[in-house]
N, C-alpha and C positions, 0 to 999 in steps of 0.2 A: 603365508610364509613370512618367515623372519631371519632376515642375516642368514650367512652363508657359512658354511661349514667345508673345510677342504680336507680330505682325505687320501691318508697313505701316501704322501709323498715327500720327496726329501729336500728340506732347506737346507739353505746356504744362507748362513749371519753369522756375522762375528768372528771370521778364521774360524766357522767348523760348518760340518754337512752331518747333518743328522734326520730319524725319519720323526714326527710330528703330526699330528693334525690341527689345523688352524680353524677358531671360530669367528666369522668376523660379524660384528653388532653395530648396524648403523653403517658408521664413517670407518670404526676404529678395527683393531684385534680385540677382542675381550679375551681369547683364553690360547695358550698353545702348550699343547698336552699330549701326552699317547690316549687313543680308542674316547673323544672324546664323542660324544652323541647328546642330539638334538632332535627333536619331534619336528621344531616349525622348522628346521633350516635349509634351505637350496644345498644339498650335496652332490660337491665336485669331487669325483674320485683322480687323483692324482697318481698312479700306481703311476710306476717306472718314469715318473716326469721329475722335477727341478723346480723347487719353489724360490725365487728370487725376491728381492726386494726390488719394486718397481724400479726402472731407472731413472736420475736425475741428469738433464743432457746442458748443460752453462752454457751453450751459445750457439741458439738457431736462428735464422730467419726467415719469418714466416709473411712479411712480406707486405702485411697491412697495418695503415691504408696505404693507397697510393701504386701498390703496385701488385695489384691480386688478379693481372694478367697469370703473374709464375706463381700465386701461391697464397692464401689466406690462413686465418688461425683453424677455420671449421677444417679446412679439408688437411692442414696439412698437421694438428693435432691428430686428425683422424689417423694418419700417417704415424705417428708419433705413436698411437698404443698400441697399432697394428704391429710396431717393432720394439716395446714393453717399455716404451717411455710414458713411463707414468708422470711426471713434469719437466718443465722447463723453462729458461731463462731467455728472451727474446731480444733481438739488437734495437739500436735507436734509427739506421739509417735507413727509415720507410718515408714516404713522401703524405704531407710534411716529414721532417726529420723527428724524432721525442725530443727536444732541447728547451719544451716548457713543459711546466708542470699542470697545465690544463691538459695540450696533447697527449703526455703521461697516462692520466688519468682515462681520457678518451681511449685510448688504447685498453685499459682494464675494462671497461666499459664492454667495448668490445668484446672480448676474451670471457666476459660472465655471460654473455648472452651464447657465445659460438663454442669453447673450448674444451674437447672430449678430454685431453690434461689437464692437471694442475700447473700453474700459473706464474711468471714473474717475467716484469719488463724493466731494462736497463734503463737509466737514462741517460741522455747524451750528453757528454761534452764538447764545444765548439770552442774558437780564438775570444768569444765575446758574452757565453754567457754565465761566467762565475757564480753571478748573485743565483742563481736561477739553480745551478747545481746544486748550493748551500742548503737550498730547501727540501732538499729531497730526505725522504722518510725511512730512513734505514732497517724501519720494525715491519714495511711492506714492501718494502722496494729491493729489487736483488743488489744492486751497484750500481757505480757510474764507467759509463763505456767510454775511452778514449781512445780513438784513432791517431796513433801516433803512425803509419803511412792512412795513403788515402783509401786503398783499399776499391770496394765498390760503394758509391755513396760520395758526399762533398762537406763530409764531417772532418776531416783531415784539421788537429789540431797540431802545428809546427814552430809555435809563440814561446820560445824557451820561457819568458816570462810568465805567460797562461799556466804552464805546465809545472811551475813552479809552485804557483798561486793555488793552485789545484792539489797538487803533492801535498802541499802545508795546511792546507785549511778542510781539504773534506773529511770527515772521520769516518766514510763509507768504504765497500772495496771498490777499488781501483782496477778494472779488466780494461785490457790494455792489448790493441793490435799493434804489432811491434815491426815496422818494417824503415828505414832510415829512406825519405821521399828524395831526399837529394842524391844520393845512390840510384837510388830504379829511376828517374829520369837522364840521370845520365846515360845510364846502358841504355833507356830505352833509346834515345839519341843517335847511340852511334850504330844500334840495331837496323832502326827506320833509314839511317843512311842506307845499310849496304844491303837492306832485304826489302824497304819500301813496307807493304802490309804486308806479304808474304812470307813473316819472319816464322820460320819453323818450330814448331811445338815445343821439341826436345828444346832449345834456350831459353823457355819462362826461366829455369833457377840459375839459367845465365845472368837474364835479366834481374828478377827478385832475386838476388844471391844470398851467401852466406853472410859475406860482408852488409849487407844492406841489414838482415837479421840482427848481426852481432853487434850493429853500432847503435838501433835503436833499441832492443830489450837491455842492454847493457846502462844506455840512458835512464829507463826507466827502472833497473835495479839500484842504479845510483840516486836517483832520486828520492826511491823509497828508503834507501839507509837514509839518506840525507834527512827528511823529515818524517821518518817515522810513521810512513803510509803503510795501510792498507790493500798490499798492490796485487793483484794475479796474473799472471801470464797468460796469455791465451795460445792455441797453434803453437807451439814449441816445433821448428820443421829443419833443426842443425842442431849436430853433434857437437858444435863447436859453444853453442848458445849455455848447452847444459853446465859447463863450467862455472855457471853466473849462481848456482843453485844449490850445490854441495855441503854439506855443513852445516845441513840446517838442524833448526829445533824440531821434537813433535808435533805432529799436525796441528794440535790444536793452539800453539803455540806461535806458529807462525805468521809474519807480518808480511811475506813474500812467498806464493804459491805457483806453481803452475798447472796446467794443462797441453793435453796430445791428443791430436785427433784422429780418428780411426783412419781419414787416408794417407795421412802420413804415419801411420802403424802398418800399411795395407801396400800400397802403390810406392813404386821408383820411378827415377828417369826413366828406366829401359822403358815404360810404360806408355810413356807417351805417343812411342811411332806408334800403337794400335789405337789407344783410346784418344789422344789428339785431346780437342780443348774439353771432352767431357772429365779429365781430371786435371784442369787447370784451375787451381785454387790461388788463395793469396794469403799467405805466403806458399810459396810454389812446395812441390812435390818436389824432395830433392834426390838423390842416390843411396844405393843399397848402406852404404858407409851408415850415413844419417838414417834409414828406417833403422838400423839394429840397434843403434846407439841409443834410439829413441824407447823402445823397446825394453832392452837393457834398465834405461833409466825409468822405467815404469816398475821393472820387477826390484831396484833397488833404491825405490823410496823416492828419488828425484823427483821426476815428475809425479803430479798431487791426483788429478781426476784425467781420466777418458771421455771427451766427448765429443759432434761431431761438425760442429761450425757450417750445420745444414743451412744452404742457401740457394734456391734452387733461381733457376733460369729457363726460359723457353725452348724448344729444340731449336725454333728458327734462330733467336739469341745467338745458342751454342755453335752454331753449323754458321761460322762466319771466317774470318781472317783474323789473324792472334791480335791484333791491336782491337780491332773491334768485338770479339766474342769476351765476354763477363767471364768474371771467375767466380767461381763457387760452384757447387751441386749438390744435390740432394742426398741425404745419407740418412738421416732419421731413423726410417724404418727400419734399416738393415746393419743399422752398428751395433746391438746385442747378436743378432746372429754372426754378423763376422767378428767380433771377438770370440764367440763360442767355434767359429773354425779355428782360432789360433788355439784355443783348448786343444782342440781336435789334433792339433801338429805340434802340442806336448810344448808353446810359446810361453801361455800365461793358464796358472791354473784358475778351477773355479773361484778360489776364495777372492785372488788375488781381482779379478773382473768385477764383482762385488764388490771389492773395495772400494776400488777406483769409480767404480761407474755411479755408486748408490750409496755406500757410506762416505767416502770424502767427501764427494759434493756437496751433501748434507750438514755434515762437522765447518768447511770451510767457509762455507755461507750463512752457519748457523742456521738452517732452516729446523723452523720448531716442528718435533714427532712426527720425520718422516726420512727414510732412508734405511730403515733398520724394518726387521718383519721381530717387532716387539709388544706385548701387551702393552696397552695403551697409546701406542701410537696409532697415524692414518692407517688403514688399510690400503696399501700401493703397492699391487703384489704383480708376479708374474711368471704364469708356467709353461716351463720352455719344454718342448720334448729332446731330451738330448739327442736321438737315433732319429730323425725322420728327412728324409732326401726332400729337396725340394728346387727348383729353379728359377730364379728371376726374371723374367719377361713382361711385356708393357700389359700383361694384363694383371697382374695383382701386384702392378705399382699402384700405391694409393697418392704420391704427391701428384700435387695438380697439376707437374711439371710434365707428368704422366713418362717420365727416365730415369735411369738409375748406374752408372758406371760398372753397379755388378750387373748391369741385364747378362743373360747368358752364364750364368757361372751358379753353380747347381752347391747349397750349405748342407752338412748336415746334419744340421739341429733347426727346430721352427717352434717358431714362439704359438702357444694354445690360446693360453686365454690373457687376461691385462685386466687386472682390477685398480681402478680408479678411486681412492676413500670412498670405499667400500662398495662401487659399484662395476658388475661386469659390462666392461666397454670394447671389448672385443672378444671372441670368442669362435676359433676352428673357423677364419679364415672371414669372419663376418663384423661389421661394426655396430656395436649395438648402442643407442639412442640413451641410456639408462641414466640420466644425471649428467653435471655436467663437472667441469673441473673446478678446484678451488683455488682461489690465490695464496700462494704462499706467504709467509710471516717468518720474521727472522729473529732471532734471540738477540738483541742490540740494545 
């Protein structure tokens, strides 16, 4: 047998949905065409399904080294096709930190041996290591990550002059956690006064407010007018933030992007008195006001990509007291279906999910032929069935965290199969072993 041939179903590229069949040769697409046939090739009949373009998700954590108690690249890649993230872009704060370009590399190292996705790791920025950022290889490398709050992790860069240093002289993108540290220590202060640890759920976006939001990505917008960076927003989780973003250029054009993540598309405050700290992110979950706003600005160009700043945690972790339980949770596998529920509830159409999830990502980070289901690029496909009920429970969680915020809440769309440059990696509920992922490469 040779290459795969998928049949009778309907893409989604390029703002249109049309029916095709797709031949894929090797890695790539060689042909997409009507009634095309094949002798040697593996045919996948696609009737009444959805051809997508893999997804590209700009900011998970998977967690190694250092801490593949909650999470490694094998298992939580695994995770990653089984919800049709065909690649991904990894954070720097794993133990050690990525803040040398040996560790960098060690990490890739990793990722060729373990990784059912395709591939890219950030590198860190810290208060001290400048030189060290400068060398980073913009033609393999996705960006450089700066923690402007602390976040989870002890990368927290707060050195107006660092930050300055860094604005001016990296020619790379700049992804940027944007939360003002001298703000959320304060609240937390006067919290731990009158709650002790048993500060209640619902005030995370007390504590990480708006205000703490709008003072650091406003920094970091200012910055990047100032010296002409390379900047992207990560978590965009205020209505009030989006004002910083209006007016811009064409995608491709742009020197200032953002990003949304599906739980702040998903979840409110009201949220919290059920789920407590399994949706205590950072920057917090904030009110109905801010999910719509956020929303809004997805379907009017604002915000740039959807993805979903998976970071998972132990249950014992989670199941703690608000100062002590981490913020983040796992989201990977289930952010293409639940944006295909917000389809479902007439939120964001097909094209528009596509865009954001698999062509911008792709355009913004420049990653070379892939995001698009176009002859001659990767082959990073992925067929959703629109109509199939299905329910979330701990048993076809695949993160290692082995939870999932939706557990209990029934989609009605489920992802079939996840082609990988050109290999089927998942397939009706099972993860199949076939090749591994590739490193991404960026037009720079």
């Amino acid at each position: 047998m040779n290459g795969i041939l998928i049949k009778n179903g309907k893409i989604v590229n390029r703002g249109q949905i049309f029916e095709a069949d797709i031949l894929l040769n090797e890695k790539v697409i060689d042909r997409i065409d009507k009634d095309i046939s094949s002798r040697n090739a593996i045919v996948i009949d696609a009737s009444n399904q959805l051809i997508l373009p893999g997804i590209i998700d700009d900011q998970v954590h998977f967690r190694e080294p250092g801490l593949t108690h909650k999470a490694d690249i094998y298992t939580d890649s695994r995770a990653a096709v089984a919800g049709g993230v065909t690649s991904y872009m990894e954070m720097p704060n794993t133990i050690p930190n990525t803040i040398t370009q040996k560790l960098l590399e060690e990490k890739y190292n990793i990722a060729a041996q373990k990784s059912l996705a395709n591939y890219s790791f950030y590198f860190g920025a810290t208060n001290g290591n400048l030189k060290e950022v400068l060398k980073t290889n913009g033609r393999n490398v996705c960006g450089i990550k700066i923690f402007m709050g602390s976040s989870t992790g002890n990368m927290l860069v707060d050195n107006i002059n660092t930050l300055e240093k860094i604005f001016a002289e990296s020619p790379l993108l700049l992804a940027t956690h944007c939360e003002d540290e001298k703000t959320i220590r304060k609240n937390s202060d006067e919290m731990r006064q009158k709650y002790g640890e048993n500060v209640p759920m619902k005030l995370h976006p007390v504590i990480r407010s708006e205000e703490a939001c709008y003072l650091s990505s406003s920094m970091a917008v200012s910055l990047a007018k100032k010296h002409n960076s390379r900047l992207h927003v990560l978590h965009i989780s205020t209505a009030k933030e989006l004002d910083l973003f209006v007016n811009q250029p064409a995608l491709r054009d742009r020197r200032i992007t953002t990003e949304a993540c599906i739980h702040h598309l998903w979840f409110t405050n009201e949220d919290y008195e059920k789920k407590g700290t399994f949706i205590k992110w950072n920057p917090a979950v904030k009110n109905k006001f801010d999910r719509e706003a956020i929303r809004q600005a997805v379907k009017d160009d604002i915000i740039d990509v959807i993805a979903t700043d998976h970071a998972p945690h132990s249950l014992e972790e989670k199941s703690s007291t608000y100062f002590k339980a981490p913020s983040g949770g796992p989201m990977v596998q289930h952010s293409l279906v639940a944006m295909m529920e917000l389809y479902h509830e007439g939120i964001f159409d097909l094209e528009l999910i596509v865009e954001k999830m698999a062509h911008n990502p792709a355009i913004l980070f420049g990653i070379e032929q892939r995001g698009f289901i176009d002859e001659g690029y990767y082959a990073d496909l992925v067929i959703v069935d629109p109509l199939s009920l299905w329910t979330v429970d701990r048993n076809n969680i695949l993160a290692k965290c082995g939870w999932s915020p939706f557990e209990g809440f029934t989609f009605r769309s489920k992802i079939n199969k996840t082609i990988v440059s050109g290999n089927l990696a998942f397939d009706q509920g099972k993860i199949l072993n076939y090749g591994t992922g590739m490193r991404l490469t960026f037009e720079r």
